[in-house]
C-alpha positions in Angstrom: 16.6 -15.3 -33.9 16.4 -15.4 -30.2 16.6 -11.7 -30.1 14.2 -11.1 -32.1 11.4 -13.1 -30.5 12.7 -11.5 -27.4 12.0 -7.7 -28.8 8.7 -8.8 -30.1 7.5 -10.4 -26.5 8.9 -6.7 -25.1 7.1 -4.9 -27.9 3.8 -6.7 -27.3 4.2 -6.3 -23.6 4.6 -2.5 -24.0 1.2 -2.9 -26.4 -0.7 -4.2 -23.9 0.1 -2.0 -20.9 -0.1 1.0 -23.0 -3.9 2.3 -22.6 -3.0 1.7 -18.7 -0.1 4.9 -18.4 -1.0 8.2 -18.9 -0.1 10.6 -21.9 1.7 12.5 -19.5 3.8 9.6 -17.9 4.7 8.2 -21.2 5.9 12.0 -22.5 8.0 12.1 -18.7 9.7 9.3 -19.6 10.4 9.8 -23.5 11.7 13.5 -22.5 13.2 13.7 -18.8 13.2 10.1 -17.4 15.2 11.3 -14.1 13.4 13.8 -13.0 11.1 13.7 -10.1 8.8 17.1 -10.4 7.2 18.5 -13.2 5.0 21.8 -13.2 2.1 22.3 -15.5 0.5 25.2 -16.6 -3.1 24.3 -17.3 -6.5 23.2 -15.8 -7.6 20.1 -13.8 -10.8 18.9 -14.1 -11.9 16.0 -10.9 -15.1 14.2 -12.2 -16.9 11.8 -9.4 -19.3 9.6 -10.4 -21.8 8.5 -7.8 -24.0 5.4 -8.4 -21.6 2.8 -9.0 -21.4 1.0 -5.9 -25.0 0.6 -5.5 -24.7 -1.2 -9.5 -22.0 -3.9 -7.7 -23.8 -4.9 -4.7 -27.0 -5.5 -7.0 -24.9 -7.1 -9.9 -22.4 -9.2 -6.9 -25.8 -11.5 -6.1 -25.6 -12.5 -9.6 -22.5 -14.2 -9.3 -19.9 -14.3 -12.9 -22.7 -13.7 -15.2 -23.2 -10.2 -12.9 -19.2 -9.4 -12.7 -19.6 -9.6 -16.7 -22.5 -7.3 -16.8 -20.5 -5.0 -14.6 -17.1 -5.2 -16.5 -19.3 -4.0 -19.6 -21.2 -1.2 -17.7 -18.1 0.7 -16.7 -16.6 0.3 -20.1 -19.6 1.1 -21.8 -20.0 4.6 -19.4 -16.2 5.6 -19.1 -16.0 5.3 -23.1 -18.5 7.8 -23.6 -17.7 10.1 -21.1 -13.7 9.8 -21.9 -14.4 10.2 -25.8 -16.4 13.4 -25.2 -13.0 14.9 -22.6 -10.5 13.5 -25.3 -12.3 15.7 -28.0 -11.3 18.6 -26.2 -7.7 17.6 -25.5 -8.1 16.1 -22.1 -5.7 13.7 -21.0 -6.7 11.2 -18.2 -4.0 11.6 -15.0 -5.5 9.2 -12.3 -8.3 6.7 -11.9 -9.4 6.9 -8.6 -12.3 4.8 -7.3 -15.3 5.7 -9.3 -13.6 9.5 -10.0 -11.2 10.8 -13.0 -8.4 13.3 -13.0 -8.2 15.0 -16.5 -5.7 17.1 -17.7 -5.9 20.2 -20.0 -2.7 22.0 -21.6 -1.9 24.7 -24.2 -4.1 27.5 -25.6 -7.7 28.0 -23.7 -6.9 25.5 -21.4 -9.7 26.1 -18.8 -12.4 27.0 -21.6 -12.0 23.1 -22.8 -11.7 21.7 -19.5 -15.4 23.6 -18.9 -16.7 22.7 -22.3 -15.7 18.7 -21.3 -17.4 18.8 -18.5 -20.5 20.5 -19.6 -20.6 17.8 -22.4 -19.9 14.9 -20.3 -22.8 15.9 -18.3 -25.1 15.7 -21.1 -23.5 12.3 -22.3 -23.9 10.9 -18.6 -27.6 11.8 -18.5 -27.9 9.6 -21.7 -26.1 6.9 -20.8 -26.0 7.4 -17.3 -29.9 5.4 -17.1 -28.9 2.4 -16.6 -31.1 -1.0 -17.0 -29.7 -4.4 -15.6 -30.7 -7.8 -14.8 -30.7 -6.3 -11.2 -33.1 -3.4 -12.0 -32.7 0.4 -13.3 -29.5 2.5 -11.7 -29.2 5.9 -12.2 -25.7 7.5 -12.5 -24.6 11.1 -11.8 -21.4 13.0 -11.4 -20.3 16.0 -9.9 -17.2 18.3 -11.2 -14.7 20.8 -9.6 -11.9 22.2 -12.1 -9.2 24.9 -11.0 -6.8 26.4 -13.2 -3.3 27.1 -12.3 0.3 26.2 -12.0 0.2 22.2 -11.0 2.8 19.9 -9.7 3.2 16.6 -10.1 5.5 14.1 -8.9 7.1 10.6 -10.6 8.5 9.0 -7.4 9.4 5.8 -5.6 11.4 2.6 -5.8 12.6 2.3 -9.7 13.1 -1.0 -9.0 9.5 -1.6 -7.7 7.3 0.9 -9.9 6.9 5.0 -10.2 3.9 6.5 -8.6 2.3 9.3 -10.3 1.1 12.0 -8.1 -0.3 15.5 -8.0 -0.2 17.2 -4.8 0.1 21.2 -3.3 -2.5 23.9 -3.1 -3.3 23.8 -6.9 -4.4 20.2 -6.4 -6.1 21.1 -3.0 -8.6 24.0 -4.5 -9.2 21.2 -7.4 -10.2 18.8 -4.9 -11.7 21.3 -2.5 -14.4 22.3 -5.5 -15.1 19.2 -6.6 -16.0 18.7 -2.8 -18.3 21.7 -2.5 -20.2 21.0 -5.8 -23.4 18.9 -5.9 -24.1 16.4 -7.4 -25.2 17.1 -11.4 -22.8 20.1 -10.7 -19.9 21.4 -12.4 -17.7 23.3 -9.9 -15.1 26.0 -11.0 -12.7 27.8 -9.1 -12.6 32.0 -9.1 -9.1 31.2 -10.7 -10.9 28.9 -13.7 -14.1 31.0 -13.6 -12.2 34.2 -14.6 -11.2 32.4 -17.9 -15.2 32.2 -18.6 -17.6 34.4 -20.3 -19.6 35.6 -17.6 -22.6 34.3 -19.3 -21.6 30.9 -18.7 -20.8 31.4 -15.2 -22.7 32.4 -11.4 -21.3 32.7 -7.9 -22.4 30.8 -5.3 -22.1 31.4 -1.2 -20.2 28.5 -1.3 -17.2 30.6 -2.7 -17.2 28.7 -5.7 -18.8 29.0 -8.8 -20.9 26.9 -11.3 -21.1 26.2 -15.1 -24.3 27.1 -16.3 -23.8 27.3 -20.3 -22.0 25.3 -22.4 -18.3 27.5 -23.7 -17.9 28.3 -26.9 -13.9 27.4 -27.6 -12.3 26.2 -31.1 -12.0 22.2 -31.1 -8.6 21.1 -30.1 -8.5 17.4 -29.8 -5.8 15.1 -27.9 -2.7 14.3 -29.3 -2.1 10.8 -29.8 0.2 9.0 -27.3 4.0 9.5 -27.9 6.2 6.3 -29.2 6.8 4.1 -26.2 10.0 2.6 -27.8 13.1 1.8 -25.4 10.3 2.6 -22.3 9.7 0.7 -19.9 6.0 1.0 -19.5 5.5 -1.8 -16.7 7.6 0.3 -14.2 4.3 2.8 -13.8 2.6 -0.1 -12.4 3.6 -1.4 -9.0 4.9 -5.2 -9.8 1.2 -7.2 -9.2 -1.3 -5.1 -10.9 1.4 -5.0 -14.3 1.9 -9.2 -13.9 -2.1 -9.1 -13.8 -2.1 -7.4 -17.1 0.7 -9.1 -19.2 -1.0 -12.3 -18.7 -3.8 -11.0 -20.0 -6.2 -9.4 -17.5 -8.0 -12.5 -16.5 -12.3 -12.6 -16.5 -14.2 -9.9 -14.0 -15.3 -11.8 -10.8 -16.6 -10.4 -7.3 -14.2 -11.4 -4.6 -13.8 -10.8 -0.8 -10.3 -8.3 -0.6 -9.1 -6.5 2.7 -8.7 -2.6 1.6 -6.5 -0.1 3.2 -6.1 3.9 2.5 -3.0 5.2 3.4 -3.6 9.6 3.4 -0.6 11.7 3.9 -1.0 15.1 4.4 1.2 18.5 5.0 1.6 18.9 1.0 1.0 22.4 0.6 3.0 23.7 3.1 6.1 22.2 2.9 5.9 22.9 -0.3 5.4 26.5 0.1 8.4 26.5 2.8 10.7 24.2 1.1 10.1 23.7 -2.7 8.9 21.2 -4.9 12.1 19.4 -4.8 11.8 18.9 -0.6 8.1 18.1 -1.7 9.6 15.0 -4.2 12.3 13.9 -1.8 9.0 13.7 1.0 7.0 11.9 -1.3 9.3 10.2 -2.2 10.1 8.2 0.9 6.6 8.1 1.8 5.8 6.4 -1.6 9.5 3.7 -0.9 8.2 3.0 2.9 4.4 1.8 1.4 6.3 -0.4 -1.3 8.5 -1.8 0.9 5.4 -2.9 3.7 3.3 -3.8 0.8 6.0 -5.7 -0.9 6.9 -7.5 2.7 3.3 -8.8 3.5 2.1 -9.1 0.0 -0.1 -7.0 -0.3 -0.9 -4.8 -3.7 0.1 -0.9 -3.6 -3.1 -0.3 -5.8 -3.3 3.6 -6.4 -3.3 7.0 -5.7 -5.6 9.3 -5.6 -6.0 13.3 -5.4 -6.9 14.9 -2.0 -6.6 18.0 -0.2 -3.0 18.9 1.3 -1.7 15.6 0.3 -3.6 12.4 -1.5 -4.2 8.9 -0.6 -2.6 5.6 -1.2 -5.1 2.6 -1.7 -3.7 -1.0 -0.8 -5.4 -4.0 -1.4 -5.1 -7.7 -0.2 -7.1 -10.2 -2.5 -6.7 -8.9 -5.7 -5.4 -9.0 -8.7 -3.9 -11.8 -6.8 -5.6 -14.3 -4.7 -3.9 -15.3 -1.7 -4.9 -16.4 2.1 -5.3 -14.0 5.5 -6.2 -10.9 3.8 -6.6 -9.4 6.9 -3.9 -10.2 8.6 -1.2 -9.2 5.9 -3.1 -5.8 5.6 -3.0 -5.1 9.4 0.8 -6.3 9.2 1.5 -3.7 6.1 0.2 -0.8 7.8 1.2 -1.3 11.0 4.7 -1.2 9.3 4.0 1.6 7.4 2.9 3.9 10.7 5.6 2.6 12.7 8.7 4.0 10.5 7.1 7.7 10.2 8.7 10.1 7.5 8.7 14.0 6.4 4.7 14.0 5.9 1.7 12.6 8.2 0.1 9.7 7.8 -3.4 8.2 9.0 -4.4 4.9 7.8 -8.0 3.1 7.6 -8.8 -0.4 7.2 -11.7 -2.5 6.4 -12.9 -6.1 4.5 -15.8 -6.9 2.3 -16.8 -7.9 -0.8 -16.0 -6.4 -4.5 -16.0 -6.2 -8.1 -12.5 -6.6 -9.6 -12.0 -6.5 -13.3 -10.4 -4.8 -16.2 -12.4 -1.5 -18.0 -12.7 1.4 -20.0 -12.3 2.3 -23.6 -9.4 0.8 -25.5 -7.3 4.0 -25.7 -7.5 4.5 -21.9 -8.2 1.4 -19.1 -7.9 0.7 -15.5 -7.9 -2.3 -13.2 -9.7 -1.6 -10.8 -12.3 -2.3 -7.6 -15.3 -1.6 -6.4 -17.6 -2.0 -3.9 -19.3 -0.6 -0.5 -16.2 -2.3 1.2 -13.8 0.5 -0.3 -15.8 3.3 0.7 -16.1 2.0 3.9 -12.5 2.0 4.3 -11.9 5.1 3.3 -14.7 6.4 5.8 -13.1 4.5 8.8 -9.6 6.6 7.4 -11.6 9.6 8.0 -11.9 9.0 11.4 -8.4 8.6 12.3 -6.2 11.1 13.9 -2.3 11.4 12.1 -0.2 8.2 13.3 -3.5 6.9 13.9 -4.6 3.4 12.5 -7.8 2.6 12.5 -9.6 -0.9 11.3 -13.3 -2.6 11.5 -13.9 -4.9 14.5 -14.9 -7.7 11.6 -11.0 -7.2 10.0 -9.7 -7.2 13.1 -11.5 -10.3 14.2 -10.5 -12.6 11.2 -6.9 -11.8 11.8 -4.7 -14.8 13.8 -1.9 -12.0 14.4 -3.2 -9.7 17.7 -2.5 -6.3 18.2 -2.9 -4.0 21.1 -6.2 -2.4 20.5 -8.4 0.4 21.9 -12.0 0.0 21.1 -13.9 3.4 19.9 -17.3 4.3 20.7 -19.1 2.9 17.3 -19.5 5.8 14.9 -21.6 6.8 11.6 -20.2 7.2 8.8 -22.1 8.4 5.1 -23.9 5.8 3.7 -24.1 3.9 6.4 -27.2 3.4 8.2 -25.7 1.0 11.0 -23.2 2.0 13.8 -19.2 1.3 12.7 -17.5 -0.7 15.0 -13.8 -0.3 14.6 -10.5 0.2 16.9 -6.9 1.8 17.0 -4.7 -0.5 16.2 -0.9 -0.3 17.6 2.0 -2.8 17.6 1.6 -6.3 17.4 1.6 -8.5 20.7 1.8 -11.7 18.9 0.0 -14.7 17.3 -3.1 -16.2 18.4 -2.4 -19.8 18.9 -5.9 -20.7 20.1 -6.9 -22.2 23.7 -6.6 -25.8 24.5 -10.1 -27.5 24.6 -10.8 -28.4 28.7 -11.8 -32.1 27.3 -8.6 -35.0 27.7 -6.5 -35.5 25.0 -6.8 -39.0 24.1 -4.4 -41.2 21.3 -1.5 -38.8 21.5 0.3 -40.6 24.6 3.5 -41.1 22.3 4.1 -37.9 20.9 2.8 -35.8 24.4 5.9 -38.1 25.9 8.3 -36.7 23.3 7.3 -33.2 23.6 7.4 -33.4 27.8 11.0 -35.3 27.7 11.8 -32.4 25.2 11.0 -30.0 28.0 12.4 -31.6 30.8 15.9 -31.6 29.3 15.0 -27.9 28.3 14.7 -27.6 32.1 18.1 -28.8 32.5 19.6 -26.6 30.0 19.7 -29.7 27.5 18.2 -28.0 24.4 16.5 -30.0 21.2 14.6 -29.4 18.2 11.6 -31.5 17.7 9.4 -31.3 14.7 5.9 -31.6 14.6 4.4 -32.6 11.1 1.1 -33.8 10.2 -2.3 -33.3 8.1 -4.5 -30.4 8.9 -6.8 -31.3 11.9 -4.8 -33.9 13.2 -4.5 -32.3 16.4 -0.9 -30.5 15.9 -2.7 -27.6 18.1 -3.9 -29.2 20.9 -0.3 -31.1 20.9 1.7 -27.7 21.6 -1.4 -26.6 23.8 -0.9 -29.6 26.1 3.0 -28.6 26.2 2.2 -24.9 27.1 0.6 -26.1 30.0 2.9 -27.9 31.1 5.7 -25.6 30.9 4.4 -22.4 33.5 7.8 -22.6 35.1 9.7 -21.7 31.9 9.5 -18.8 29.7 8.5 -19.8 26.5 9.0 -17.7 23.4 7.0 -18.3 20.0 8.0 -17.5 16.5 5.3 -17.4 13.7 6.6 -18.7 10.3 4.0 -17.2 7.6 3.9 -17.6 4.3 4.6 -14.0 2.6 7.2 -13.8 4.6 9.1 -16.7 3.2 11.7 -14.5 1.9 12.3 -12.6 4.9 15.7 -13.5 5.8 16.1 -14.1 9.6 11.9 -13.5 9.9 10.7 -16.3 12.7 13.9 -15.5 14.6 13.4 -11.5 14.8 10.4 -12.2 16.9 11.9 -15.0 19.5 15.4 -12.3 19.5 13.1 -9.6 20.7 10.7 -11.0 23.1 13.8 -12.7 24.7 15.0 -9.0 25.0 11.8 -7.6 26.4 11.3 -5.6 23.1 8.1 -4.2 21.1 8.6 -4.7 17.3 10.1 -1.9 15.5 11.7 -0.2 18.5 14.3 2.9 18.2 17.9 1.3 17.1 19.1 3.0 20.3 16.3 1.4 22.8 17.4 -2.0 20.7 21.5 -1.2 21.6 20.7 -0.3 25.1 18.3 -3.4 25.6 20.9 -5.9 24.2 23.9 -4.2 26.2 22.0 -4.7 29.5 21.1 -8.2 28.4 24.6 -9.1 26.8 26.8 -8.0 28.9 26.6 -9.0 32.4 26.3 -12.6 30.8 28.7 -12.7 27.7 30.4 -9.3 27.9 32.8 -10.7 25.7 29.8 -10.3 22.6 29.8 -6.6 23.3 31.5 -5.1 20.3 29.2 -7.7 18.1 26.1 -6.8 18.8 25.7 -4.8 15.7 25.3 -8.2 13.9 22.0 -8.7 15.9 20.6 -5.7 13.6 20.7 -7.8 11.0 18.1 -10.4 11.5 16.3 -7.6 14.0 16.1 -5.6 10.8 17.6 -2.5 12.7 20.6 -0.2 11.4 22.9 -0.9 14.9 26.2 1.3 15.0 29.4 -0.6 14.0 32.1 -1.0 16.0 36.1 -2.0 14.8 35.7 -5.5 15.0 32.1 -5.5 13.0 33.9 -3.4 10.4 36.5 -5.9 10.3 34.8 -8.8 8.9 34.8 -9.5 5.8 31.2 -9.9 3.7 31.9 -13.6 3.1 32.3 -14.8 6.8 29.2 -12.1 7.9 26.7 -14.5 7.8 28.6 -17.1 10.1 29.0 -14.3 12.7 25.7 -13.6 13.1 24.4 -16.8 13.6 27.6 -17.3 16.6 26.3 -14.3 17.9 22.5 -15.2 17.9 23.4 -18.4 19.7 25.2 -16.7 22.6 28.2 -18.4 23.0 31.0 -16.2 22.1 32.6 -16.3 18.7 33.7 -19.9 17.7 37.7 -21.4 18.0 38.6 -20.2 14.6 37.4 -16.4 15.2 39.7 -16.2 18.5 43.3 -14.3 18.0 43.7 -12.7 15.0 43.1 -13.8 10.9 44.4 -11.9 8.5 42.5 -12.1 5.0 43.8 -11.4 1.8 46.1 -8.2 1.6 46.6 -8.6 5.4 43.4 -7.3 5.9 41.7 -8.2 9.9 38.8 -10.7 9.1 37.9 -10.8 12.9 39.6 -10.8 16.1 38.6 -12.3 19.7 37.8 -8.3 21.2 38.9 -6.9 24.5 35.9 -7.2 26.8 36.7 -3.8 28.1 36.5 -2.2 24.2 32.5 -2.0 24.3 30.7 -0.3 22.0 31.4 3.0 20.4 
């Protein structure tokens, strides 16, 4: 009996998340589940709708009852539009932002693709008039399809989620097009156009041309979505956006987020030089590093979207999931992100505001999703950064207790925009800001300053102790440690953060005191790390030499072993490190030699002269 409820919780869990994977995901997975690359042969159509973000910043003054109105809008709009593609056999790839990748396969692939788009044009110019409770907005989209050979990619951490993508030069000319065509236009490339009567076609000097009569093509509707037995549908959706759904989607509200687009580039020619499968193993890691930073500072790896020579990665702290210092956690992910580089570029730009975040779209297809002048803004600050380059608003930057080194640019417009952006580069972190001590005298607190100054005195005498310091918010906890701090000019004092997403970081507060000791910038080489700790280590406790490659572990850096690291065995690890962190040479059982089960050397009191290999 248990069994059974247990298959029908999975098969109503795979129920709900189906209209959220695409018809071509879903037929990956039921066919060749281990592959990373597939080619099509067919056409891509990228529609952008324009108008949206203007609807949520009238609709966001209107609190829930506007987020409601919203929620309905979109659904209403995509349904229309997305039951005119489906009817010729479009399948919907990506949501991105207010813009929708459709797919077309099989026999006059690029004829329907044209014919959708016409139609969809006509559709959006009837439903695209659109009266709220915040006044009229009117909606228009622009087009580009290409036909071709496309690739697209299913990559990233299993264990986390797989990322659809479509990237190389097929993608490029689709999202070149779309780029050139107008607004109310429907862009083709020569490559689609030469399917095309040449009634239904003209040239422009844009080197593109443009739709101008609806196809005539036999009716070829979309197949219905293959079984989704035995798949695990939730794996498509990195881990926060799927929990959002399977409980149930929750109402649409506006909410204050911190975005961040993540663009790689160099696509097309690696995989021109290289292959699609160098082009998946480069993806691939780029896809694993963002997880991995996102997962670290909690924040949501939200989508991807198509772009020329590459795509973009969207990230999102706020939602679905609610949580404190937006900002912060944001700056924190990215900075990870740019600061372990892989095979493809990457620029990043970040920004706060405002949104609408909700569930929409018809019931055979949805989308969580957000929108809002915030997003665009971020991806405009993106545009403006160099590769390696990241890039946030001065009003991000400001909200965030973690500092970074900073260079301020000149401010800068951006589209849409009629103010000045103020934004700067942001490189590695420099530490927490603590806040200054208030210049009037601290008065009530004579106990507790005493403890805290005796606490440094025996400090000063190389008498160390732990002191804890607990009390309600506002109490003064601050002002305590500020009144310390100036006390203690003749000592060096080293400070650890402890912050909430990174609760299950092992070793986390004590990375940062282990590298300022050392004089080192977070995320430094392994080697400038090794070199760093051996001219620290060794004219003090040379004897620690060969076990400095424990200190990787709560560093988080990949140090070199030596014998006597190789030695130990997994179980007595963990007690080695920490004798190692506390400087003061392994402890009475370690010295002379153990022999573990077999015979096998646990650990062994080294040779000073061994050093490292």
């Amino acid at each position: 009996m248990a069994a059974v409820r247990a298959a029908a919780i999975e098969n109503s869990g795979q129920e709900a998340l189906r209209p959220y994977v695409p018809r071509l995901v879903v037929e990956w997975l039921r066919e060749q589940p281990d592959e990373q690359v597939r080619e099509v042969d067919g056409s891509l159509a990228f529609v952008d709708i324009s108008g949206f973000t203007t609807l949520t910043e009238r609709l966001a003054r209107r609190g829930r009852i506007g987020a409601e109105e919203m929620s309905d809008t979109l659904s209403t709009t995509f349904g229309a539009l997305l039951a005119v593609a489906y009817e010729d056999g479009a399948g919907l790839v990506k949501w991105g932002g207010d813009a929708v990748l459709l797919l077309f396969e099989g026999q006059d692939h690029a004829l329907r693709a044209a014919r959708a788009a016409y139609r969809m044009r006509r559709t959006m110019r009837q439903v695209g008039r659109i009266d709220t409770a915040a006044g009229r907005v009117n909606l228009r989209m622009s087009v580009g399809i290409h036909s071709g050979i496309f690739h697209f990619f299913l990559v990233g951490d299993p264990a986390q989620h797989r990322e659809l993508l479509v990237s190389g030069p097929a993608a490029s000319v689709t999202a070149d097009v779309e780029g050139t065509a107008q607004a109310s236009e429907i862009g083709l490339s020569p490559e689609a156009a030469a399917w095309l009567p040449p009634r239904s076609v003209r040239a422009t000097s844009a080197g593109i041309w443009l739709l101008t009569d609806e196809p005539r093509v036999r009716a070829r509707p979309a197949p219905p979505l293959p079984p989704t037995e035995g798949l695990d549908l939730g794996r498509t959706l990195s881990e926060p956006i799927r929990k959002h759904l399977l409980g149930g989607g929750g109402e649409p509200e506006h909410r204050t987020v911190t975005v961040g687009f993540v663009q790689f580039s160099g696509t097309d020619e690696l995989l021109a030089a290289e292959g699609p499968a160098a082009l998946a193993d480069a993806l691939d890691e780029t896809v694993r590093n963002v997880q991995e930073a996102c997962g670290r500072h909690g924040v949501t790896f939200f989508e991807t979207d198509i772009n020329r020579d590459g795509g973009k990665i969207m990230l999102v702290a706020g939602a679905p999931v609610s949580g404190g210092h937006n900002e912060q956690r944001m700056l924190l992910a990215t900075r990870l992100i740019l600061d372990r580089p892989g095979a493809l570029p990457l620029r990043i730009g970040v920004n706060s505001g405002p949104v609408f975040s909700g569930d929409f779209g018809p019931t055979f297809r949805r989308t969580y999703s957000v929108k809002g002048d915030a997003i665009n803004l971020a991806a405009r600050v993106m545009g403006k950064a160099v590769p390696g380059q990241l890039l946030a608003t001065v009003a991000t930057l400001s909200a965030s207790s973690t500092r970074f080194e900073l260079e301020l640019l000149p401010p800068f417009m951006v589209k849409g925009k009629a103010r000045l952006v103020e934004a700067a580069s942001v490189g590695p972190v420099l530490g927490r800001d603590t806040g200054a001590t208030a210049e009037v005298p601290l008065v009530g607190r004579e106990g507790e300053l005493a403890a805290l100054v005796g606490a440094l005195d025996r400090a000063r005498s190389r008498r160390g102790s732990v002191l804890e310091l607990v009390g309600e918010p506002g109490i003064g906890k601050t002002r305590l440690v500020g009144e310390l701090r100036a006390r203690a000019d003749d000592v060096v004092v080293l400070t650890a953060a402890c912050e909430e997403y990174e609760a299950s970081t092992p070793y986390f507060p004590l990375r940062a005191l282990i590298l300022e000791a050392c004089g080192l910038a977070a995320h430094e080489s392994p080697s400038a790390v090794l070199q760093r700790l051996v001219d620290r280590v060794g004219p003090n406790h040379p004897e620690l030499l060969p076990w400095l490659p424990l200190l990787g572990v709560p560093l988080d850096v990949e140090l070199p072993p030596t014998e006597e690291t190789d030695a130990v065995e997994e179980r007595f690890r963990r007690a080695r490190v920490a004798d190692v962190q506390e400087r003061r040479g392994l402890p009475p059982r370690a010295r002379g030699n153990r022999r573990g089960r077999g015979g096998r050397e646990v650990a062994a009191h080294p040779d000073p002269r061994s050093g490292l290999r």
